[in-house]
matplotlib code that plots the C-alpha trace (Angstrom):
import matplotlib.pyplot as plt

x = [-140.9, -142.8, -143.0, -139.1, -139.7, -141.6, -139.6, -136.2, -138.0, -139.4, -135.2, -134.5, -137.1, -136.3, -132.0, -133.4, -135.4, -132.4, -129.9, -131.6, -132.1, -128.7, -128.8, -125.3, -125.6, -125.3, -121.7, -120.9, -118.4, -119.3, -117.1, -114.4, -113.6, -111.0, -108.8, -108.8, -110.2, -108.8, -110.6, -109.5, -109.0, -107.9, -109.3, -108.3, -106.6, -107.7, -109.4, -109.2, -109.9, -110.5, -110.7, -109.0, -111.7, -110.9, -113.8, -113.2, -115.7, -114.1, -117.8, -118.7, -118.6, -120.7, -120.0, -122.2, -122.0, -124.3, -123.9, -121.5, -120.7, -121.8, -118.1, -117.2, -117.4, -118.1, -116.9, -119.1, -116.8, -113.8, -115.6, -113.0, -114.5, -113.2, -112.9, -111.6, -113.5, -114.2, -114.5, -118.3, -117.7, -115.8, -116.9, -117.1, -119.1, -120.1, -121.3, -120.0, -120.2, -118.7, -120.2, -119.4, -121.7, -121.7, -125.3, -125.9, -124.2, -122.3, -119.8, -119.0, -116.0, -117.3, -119.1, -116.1, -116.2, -114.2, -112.9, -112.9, -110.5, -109.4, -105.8, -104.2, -100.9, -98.7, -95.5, -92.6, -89.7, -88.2, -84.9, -83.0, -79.5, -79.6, -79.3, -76.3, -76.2, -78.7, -79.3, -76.7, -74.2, -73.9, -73.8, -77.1, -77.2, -80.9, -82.8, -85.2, -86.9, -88.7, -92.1, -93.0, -95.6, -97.8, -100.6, -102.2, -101.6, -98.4, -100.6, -102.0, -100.1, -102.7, -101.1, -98.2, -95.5, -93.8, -90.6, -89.1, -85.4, -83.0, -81.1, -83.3, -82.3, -85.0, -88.7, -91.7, -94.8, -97.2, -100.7, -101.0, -103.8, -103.6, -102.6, -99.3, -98.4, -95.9, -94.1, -91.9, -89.4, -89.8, -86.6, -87.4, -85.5, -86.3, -87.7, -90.0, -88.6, -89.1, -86.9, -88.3, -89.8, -87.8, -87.7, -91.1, -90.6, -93.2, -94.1, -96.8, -98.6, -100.4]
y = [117.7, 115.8, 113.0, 113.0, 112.5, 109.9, 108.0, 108.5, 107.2, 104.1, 103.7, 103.6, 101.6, 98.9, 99.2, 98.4, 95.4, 93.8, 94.7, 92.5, 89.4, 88.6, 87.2, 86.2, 82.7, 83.1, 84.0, 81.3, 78.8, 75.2, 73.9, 71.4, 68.1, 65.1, 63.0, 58.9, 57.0, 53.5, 50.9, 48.1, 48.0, 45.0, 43.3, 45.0, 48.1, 51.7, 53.3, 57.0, 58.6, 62.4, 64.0, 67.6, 70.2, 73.6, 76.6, 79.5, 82.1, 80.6, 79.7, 77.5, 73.8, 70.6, 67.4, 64.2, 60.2, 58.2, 54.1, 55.3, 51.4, 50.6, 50.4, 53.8, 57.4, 60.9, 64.1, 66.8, 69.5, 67.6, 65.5, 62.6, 58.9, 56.8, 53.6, 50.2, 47.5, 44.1, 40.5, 41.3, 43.7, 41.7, 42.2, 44.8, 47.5, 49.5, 52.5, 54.8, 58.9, 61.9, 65.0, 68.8, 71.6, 75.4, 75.9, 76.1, 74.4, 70.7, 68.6, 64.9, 62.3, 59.0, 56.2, 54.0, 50.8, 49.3, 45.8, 45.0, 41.7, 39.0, 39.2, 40.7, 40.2, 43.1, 43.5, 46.6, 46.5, 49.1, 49.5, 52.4, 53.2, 53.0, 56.1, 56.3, 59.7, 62.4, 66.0, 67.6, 64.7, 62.7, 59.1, 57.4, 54.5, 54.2, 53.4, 50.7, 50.2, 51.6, 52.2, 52.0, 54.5, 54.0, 54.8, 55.5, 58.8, 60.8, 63.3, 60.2, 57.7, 55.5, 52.0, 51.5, 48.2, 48.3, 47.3, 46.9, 45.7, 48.4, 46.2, 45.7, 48.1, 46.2, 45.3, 43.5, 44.7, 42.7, 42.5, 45.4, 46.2, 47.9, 51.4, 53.6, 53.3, 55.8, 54.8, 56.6, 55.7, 57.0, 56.0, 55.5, 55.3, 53.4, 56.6, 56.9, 60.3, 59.6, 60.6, 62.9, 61.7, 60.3, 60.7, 59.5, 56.9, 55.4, 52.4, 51.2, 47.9, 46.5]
z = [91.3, 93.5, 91.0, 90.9, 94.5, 94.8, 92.4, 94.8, 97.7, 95.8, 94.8, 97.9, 99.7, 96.7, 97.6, 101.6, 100.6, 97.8, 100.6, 103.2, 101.0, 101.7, 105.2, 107.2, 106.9, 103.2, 103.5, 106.2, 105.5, 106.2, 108.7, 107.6, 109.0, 108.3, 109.3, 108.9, 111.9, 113.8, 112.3, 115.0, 118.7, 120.2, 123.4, 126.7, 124.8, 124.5, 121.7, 120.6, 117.6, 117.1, 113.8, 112.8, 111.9, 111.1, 110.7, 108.5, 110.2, 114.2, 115.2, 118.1, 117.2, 118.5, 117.1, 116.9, 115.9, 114.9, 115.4, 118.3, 120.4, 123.4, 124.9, 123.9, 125.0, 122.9, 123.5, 122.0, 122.1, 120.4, 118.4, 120.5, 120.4, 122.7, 125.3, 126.3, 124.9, 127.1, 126.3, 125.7, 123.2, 120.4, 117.0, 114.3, 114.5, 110.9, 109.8, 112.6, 111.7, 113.4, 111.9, 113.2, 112.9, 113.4, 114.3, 110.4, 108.2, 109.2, 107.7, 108.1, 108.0, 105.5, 107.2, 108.9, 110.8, 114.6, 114.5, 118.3, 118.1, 120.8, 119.4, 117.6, 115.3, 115.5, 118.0, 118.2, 120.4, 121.5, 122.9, 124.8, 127.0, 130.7, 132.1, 134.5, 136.0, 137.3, 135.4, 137.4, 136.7, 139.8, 139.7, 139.4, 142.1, 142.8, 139.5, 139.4, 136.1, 133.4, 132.2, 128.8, 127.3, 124.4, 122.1, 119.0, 119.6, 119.9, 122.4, 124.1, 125.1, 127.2, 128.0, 130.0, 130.5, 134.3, 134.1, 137.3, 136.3, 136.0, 134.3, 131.0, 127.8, 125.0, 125.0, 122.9, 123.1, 121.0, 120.7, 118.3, 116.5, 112.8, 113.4, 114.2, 117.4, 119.2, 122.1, 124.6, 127.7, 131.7, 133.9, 137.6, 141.1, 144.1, 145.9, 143.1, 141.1, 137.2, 134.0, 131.6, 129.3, 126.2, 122.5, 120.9, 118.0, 116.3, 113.8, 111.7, 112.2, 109.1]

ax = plt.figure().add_subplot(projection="3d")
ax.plot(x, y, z, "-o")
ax.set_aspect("equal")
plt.show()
């Protein structure tokens, strides 16, 4: 009996020590990362770029770049790499990397490059329908132009075009780099209220 004993105990100190070879980070997921990254920015325009990443096990994420330029900024929580290059900043700058960790395992988007041009060839006009009353349908007497938002990001739209004739319903914007660009309207009256904001369209420049 007190062999059978001994035996049991052994079982079960062995079942302990198998048990904890199998440590948590063996069953974490690597987090996952994509998305395809601007490759050009022109002169006086702004850059943003921030990739999609999703996490199966919802851990805390911290992002990092390697090769990251001069002119630009990067957010370690969103992984968002961004800025407005100057004259002093033309050229192309390779081998940039975004890669996203969970404390354990990490994941990166390929090796991608930024064109910062002088000029660039791509234009889109837009064109729209003056607005002629308010929301509650009275006349509208006092408007005074339009401004013109866009970006290379439907959640970011970061330049602008005043347009202080009421009286325009088109514009060309040129200048435009190599991306998709989406655009979107704002009305505004002499005593400065603003229109919602319209529709967004969008076009790709190649």
């Amino acid at each position: 009996m007190q062999k059978i004993s001994a035996c049991h105990a052994f079982l079960a100190v062995a079942v302990v020590l198998i048990a904890g070879c199998f440590k948590d980070d063996d069953r974490n997921s690597a987090p996952d990362i994509t998305g395809a990254a601007i490759t050009e920015v022109t002169l006086g325009r702004t850059y943003s770029f921030t990739p999609s990443v999703t996490d199966a096990d919802d851990d805390i994420l911290t992002f990092t770049i390697t090769n990251q330029p001069a002119w630009a900024t990067f957010d370690a929580t969103l992984g968002k790499l961004s800025g407005k290059p100057t004259a002093a900043d033309v050229g192309t700058y390779p081998y940039i990397v975004i890669a996203v960790s969970d404390g354990e395992k990490s994941a990166q988007l390929a090796p991608f490059s930024i064109a910062v041009n002088e000029f660039s060839n791509g234009t889109a006009t837009l064109s729209w329908e003056p607005p002629t009353e308010h929301e509650d349908g009275s006349p509208l007497t006092t408007l005074a132009g339009y401004r013109v938002l866009y970006g290379t990001s439907a959640n970011e739209l970061t330049e602008s075009d005043e347009l202080a004739n009421p009286g325009l319903a088109r514009h060309m914007i040129d200048n435009l780099s190599a991306a998709t660009w989406y655009f979107a309207v704002v009305a505004y009256t002499t005593s400065g209220l603003e229109s919602q904001l319209s529709s967004i369209v969008s076009t790709t420049i190649y």
